[in-house]
MDAnalysis code that builds the backbone (N, CA, C; Angstrom):
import MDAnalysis as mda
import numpy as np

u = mda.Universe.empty(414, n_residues=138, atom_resindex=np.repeat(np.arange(138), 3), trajectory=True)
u.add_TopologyAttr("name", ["N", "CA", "C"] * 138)
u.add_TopologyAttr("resid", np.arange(1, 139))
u.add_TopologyAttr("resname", ["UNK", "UNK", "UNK", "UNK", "UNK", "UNK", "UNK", "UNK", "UNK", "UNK", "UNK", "UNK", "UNK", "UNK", "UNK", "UNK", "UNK", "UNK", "UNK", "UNK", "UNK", "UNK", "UNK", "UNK", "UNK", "UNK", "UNK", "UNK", "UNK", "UNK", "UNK", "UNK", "UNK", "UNK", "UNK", "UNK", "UNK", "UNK", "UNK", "UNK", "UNK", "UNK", "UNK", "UNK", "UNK", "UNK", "UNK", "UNK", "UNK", "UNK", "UNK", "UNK", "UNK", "UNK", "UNK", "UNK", "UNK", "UNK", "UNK", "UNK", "UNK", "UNK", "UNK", "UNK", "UNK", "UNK", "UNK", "UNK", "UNK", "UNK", "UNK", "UNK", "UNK", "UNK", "UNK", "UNK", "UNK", "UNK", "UNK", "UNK", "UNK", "UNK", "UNK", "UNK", "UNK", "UNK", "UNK", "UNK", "UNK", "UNK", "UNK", "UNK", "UNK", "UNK", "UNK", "UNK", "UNK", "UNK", "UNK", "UNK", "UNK", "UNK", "UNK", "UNK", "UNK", "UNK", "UNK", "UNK", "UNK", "UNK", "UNK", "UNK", "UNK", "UNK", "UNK", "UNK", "UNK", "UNK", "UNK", "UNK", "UNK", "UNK", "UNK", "UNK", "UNK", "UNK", "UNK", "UNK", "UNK", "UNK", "UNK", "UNK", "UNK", "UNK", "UNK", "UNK", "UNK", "UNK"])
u.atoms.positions = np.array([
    [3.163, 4.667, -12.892],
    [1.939, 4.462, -13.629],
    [0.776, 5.055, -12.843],
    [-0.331, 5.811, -13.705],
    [-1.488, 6.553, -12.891],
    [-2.670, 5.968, -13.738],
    [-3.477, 5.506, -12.471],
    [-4.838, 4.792, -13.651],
    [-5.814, 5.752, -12.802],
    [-6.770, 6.223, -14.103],
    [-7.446, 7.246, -14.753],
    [-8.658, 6.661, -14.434],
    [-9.752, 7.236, -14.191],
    [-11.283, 6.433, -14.325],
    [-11.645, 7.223, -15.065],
    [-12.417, 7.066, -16.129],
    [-13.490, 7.890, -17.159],
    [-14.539, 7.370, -16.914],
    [-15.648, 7.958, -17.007],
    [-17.074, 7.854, -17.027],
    [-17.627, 9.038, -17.622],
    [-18.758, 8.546, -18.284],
    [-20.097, 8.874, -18.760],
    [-19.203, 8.777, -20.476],
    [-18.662, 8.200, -21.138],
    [-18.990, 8.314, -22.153],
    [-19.537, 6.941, -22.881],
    [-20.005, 7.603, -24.417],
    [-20.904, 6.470, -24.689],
    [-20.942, 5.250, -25.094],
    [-21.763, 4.821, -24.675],
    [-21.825, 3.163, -24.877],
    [-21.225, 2.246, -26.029],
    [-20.768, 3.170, -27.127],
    [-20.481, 2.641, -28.563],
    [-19.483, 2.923, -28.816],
    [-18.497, 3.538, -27.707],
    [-17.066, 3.932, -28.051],
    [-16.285, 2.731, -27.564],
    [-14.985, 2.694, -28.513],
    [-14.259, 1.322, -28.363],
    [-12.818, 1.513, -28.002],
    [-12.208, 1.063, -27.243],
    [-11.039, 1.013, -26.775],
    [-9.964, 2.095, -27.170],
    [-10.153, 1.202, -28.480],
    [-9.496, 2.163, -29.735],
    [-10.235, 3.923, -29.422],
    [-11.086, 4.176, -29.303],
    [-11.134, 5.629, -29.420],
    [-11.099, 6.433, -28.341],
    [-10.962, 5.657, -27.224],
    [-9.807, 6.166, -25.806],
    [-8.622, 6.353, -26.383],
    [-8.375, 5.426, -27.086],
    [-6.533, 6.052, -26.773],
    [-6.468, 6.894, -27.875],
    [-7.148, 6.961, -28.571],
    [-6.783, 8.134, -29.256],
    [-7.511, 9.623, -29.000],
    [-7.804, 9.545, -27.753],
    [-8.398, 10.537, -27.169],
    [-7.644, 10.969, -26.515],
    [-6.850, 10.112, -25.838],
    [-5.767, 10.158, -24.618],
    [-4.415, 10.489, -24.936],
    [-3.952, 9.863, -25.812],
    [-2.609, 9.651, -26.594],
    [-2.092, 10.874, -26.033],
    [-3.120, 11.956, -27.212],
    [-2.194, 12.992, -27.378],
    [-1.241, 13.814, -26.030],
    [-2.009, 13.498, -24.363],
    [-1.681, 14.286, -23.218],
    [-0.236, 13.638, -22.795],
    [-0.177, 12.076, -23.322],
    [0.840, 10.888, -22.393],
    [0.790, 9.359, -23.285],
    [2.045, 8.726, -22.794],
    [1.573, 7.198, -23.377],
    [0.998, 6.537, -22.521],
    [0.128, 6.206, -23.036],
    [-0.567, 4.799, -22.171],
    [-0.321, 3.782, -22.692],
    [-0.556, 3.069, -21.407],
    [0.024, 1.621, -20.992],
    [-1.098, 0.721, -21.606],
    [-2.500, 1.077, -20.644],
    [-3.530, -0.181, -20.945],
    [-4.991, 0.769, -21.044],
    [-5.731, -0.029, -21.635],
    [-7.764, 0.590, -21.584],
    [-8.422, -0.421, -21.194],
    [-9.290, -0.415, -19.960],
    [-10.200, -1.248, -19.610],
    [-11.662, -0.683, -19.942],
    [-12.530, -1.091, -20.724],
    [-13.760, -1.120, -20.497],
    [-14.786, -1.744, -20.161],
    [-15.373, -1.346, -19.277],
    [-16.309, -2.196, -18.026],
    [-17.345, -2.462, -19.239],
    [-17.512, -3.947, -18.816],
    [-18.876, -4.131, -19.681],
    [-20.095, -5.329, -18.806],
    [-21.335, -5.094, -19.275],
    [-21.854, -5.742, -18.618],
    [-21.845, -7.421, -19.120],
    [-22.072, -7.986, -17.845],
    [-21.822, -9.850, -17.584],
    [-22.676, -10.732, -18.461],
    [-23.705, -10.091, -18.534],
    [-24.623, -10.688, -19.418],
    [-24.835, -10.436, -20.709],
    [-24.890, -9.343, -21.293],
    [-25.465, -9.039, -22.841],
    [-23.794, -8.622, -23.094],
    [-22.605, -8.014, -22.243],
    [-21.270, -7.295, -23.169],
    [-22.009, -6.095, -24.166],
    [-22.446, -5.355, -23.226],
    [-22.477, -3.617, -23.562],
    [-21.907, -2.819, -22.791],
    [-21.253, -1.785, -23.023],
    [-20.697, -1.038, -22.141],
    [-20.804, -0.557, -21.229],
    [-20.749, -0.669, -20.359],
    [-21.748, 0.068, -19.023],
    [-21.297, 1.885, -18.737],
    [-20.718, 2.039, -20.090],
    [-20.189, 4.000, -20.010],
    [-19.050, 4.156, -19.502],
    [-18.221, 2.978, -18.258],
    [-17.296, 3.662, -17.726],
    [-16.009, 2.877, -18.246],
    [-14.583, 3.600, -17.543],
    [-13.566, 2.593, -17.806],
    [-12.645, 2.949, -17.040],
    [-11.520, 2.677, -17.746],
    [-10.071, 2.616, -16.814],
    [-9.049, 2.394, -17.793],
    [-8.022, 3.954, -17.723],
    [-6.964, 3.819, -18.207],
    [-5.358, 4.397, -18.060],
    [-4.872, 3.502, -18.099],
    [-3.478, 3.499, -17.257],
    [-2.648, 4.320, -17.698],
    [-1.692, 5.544, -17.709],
    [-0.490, 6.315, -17.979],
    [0.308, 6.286, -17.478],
    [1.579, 6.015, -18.420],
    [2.860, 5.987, -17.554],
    [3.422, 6.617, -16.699],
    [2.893, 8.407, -16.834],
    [4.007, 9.140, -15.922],
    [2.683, 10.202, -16.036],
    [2.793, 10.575, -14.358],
    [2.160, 11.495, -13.601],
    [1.679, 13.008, -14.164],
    [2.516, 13.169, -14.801],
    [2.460, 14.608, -16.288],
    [1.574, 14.741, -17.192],
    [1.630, 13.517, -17.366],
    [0.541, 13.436, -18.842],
    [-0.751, 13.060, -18.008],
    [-0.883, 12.654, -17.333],
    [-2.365, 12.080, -16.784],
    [-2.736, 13.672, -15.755],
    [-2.124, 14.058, -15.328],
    [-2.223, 15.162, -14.932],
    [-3.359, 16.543, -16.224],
    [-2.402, 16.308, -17.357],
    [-2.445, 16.911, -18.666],
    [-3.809, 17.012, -18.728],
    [-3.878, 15.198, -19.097],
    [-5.649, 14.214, -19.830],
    [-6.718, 15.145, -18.669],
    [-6.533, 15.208, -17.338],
    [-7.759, 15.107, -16.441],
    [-8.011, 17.057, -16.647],
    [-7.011, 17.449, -17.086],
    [-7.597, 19.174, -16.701],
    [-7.840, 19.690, -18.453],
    [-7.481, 18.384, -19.639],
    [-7.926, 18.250, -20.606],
    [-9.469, 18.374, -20.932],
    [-9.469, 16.849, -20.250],
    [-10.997, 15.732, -20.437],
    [-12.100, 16.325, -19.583],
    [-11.580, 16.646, -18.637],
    [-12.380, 16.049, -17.320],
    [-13.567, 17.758, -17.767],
    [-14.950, 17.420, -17.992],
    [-15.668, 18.129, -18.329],
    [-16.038, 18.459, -19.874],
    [-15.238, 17.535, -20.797],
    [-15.851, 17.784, -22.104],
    [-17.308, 16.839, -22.238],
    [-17.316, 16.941, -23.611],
    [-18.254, 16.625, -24.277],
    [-18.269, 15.444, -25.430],
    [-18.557, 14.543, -25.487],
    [-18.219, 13.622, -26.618],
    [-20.047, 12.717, -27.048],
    [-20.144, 13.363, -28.292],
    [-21.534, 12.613, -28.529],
    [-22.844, 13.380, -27.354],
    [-22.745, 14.784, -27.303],
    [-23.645, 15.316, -26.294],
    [-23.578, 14.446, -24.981],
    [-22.201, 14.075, -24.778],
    [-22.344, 13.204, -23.192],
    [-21.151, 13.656, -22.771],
    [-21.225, 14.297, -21.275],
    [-20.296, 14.653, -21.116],
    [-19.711, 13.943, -20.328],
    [-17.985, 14.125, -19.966],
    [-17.030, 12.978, -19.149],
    [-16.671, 13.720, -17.926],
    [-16.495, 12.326, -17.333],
    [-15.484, 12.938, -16.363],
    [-14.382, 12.326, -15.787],
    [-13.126, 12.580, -15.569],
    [-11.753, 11.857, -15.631],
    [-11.196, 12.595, -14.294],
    [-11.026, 11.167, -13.440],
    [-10.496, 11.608, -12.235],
    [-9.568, 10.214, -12.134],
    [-8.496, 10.802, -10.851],
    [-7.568, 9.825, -10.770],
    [-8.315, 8.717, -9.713],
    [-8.120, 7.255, -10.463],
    [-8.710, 6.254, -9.989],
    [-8.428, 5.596, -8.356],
    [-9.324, 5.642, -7.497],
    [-8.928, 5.012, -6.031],
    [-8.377, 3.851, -5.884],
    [-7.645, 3.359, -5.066],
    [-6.568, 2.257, -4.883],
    [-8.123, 1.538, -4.356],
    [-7.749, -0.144, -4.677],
    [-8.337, -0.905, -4.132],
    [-7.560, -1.683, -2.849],
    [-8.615, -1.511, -1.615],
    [-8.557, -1.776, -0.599],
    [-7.803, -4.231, -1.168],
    [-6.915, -3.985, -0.298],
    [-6.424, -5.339, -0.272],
    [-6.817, -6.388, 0.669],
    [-8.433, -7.407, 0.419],
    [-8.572, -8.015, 1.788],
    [-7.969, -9.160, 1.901],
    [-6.906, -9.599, 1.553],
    [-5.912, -10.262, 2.271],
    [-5.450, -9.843, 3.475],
    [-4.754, -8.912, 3.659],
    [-4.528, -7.783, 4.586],
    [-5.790, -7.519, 5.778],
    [-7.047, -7.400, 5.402],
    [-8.083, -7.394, 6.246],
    [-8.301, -8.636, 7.199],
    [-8.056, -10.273, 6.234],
    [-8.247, -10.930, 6.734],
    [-7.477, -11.859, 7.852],
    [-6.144, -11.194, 7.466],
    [-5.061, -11.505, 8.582],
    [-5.855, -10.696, 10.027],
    [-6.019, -9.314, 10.142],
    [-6.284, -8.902, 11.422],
    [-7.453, -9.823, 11.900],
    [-8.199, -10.620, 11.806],
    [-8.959, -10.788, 11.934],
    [-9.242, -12.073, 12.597],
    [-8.350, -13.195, 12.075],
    [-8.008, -14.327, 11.708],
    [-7.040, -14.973, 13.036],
    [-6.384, -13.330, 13.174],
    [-5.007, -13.778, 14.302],
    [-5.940, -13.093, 15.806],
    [-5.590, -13.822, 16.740],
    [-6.088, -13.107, 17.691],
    [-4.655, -12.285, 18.376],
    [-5.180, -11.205, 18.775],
    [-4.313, -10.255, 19.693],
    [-3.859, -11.191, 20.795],
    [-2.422, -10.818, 21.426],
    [-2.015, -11.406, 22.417],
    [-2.216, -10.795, 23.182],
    [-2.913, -11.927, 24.765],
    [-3.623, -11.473, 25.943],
    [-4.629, -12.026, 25.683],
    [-5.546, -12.539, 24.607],
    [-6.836, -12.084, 23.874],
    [-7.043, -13.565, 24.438],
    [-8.397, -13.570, 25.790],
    [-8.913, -14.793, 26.094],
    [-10.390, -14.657, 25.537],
    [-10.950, -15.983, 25.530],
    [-11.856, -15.553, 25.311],
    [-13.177, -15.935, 26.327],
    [-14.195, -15.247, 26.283],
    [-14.818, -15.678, 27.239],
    [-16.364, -15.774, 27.188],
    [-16.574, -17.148, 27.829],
    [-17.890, -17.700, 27.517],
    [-19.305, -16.558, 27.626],
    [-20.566, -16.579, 26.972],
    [-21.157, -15.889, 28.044],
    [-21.522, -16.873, 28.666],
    [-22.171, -15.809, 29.763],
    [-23.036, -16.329, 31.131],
    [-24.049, -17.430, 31.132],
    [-24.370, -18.046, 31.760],
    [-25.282, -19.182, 31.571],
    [-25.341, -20.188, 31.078],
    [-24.022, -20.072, 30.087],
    [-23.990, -21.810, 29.467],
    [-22.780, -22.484, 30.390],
    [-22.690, -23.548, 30.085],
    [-22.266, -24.579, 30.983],
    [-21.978, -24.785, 32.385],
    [-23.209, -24.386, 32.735],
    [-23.732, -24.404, 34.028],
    [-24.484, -25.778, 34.619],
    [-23.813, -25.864, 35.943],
    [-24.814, -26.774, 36.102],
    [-26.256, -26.590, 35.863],
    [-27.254, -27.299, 36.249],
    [-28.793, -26.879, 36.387],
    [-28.784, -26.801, 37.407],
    [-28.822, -27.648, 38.335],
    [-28.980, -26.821, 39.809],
    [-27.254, -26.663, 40.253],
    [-27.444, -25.819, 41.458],
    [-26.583, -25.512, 42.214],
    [-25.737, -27.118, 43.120],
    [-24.580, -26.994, 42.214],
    [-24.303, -28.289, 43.489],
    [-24.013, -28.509, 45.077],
    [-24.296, -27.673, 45.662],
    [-24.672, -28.014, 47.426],
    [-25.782, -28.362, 47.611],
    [-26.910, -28.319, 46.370],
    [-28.232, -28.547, 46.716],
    [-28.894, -29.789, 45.951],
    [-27.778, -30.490, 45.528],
    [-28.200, -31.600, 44.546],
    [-28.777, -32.847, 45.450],
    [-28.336, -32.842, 46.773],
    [-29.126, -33.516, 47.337],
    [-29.809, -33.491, 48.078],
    [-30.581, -32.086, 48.191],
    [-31.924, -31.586, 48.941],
    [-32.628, -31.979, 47.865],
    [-32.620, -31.755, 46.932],
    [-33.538, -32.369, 45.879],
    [-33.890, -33.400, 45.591],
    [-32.988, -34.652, 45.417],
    [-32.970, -35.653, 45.587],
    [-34.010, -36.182, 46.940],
    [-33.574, -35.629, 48.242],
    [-34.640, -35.963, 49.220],
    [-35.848, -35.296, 49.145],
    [-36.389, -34.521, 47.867],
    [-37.452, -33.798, 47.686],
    [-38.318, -34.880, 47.362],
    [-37.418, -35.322, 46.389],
    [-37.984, -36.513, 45.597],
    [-38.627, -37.555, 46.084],
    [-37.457, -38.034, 46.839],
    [-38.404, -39.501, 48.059],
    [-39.266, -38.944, 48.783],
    [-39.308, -37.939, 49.239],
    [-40.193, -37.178, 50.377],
    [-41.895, -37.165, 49.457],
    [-41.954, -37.236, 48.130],
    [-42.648, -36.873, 47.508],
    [-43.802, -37.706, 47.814],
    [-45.302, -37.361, 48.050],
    [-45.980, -38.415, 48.793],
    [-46.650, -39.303, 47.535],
    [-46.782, -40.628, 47.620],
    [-46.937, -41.301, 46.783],
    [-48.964, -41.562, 46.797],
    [-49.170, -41.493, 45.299],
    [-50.649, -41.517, 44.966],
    [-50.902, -42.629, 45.080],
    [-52.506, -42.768, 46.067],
    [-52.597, -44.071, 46.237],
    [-53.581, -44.433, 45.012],
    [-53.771, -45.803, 45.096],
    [-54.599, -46.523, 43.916],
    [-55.427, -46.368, 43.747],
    [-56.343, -46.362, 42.805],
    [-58.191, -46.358, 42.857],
    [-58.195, -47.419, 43.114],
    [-59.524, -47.822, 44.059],
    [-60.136, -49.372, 43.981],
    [-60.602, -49.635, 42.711],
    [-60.226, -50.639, 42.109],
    [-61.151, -51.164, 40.788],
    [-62.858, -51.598, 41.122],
    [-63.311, -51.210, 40.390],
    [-64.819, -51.387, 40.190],
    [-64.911, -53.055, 40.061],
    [-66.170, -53.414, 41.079],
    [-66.376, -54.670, 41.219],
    [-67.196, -55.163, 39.615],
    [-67.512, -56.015, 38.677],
    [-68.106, -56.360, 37.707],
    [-68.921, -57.148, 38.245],
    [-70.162, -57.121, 37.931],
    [-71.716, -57.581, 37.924],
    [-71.532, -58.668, 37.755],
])
């Protein structure tokens, strides 16, 4: 099976007048036409499936450059869609060997521990503020 992309034809053509556009090169299987989500108008393009490599071959050196309704087409063989299942496995699994590693600076102490208790004696060392005298009242 070979699926076909068509584009540019017009907005008012219906399923039905793909395949009978198509027929004559091969049998086809299926017609998709893209339509838009909100209003269901055609958005010009589509997609359609042929059984055997010959005839779709046929359709594209047929189609590909006519004219239908002063609009012209164009019919090329349709790109495979990328499978992200497949993407999401590589991704998901880590490589073996694969450590991982923190950055720098987090879970660190704050200070250095040989010096946790120079600091500490910073602290007591610290000279203590003496009191104001309170003001005598009249």
């Amino acid at each position: 099976m070979v699926k076909l992309f068509i584009v540019g034809f017009p907005r008012d053509m219906e399923e039905i007048e793909l395949v009978e556009l198509f027929s004559a090169y091969g049998t086809i299987s299926s017609v998709r036409i893209i339509t838009d989500k909100d209003s269901g108008i055609s958005k010009g393009y589509g997609f359609l499936e042929m059984t055997d490599e010959a005839g779709a071959q046929r359709a594209i050196d047929a189609m590909n450059g006519a004219t239908i309704d002063e609009r012209e087409i164009s019919v090329r063989i349709a790109e495979q869609k990328h499978q992200p299942q497949q993407q999401q496995q590589q991704f998901t699994k880590p490589k073996p060997g694969f450590n991982k590693v923190k950055p720098q600076g987090y879970n660190k102490p704050r200070f250095p521990r040989e010096n946790n208790n120079r600091f500490e004696q910073q602290e007591a060392a610290a000279p203590v503020r003496a009191k104001r005298p309170r003001r005598q009242q009249p």
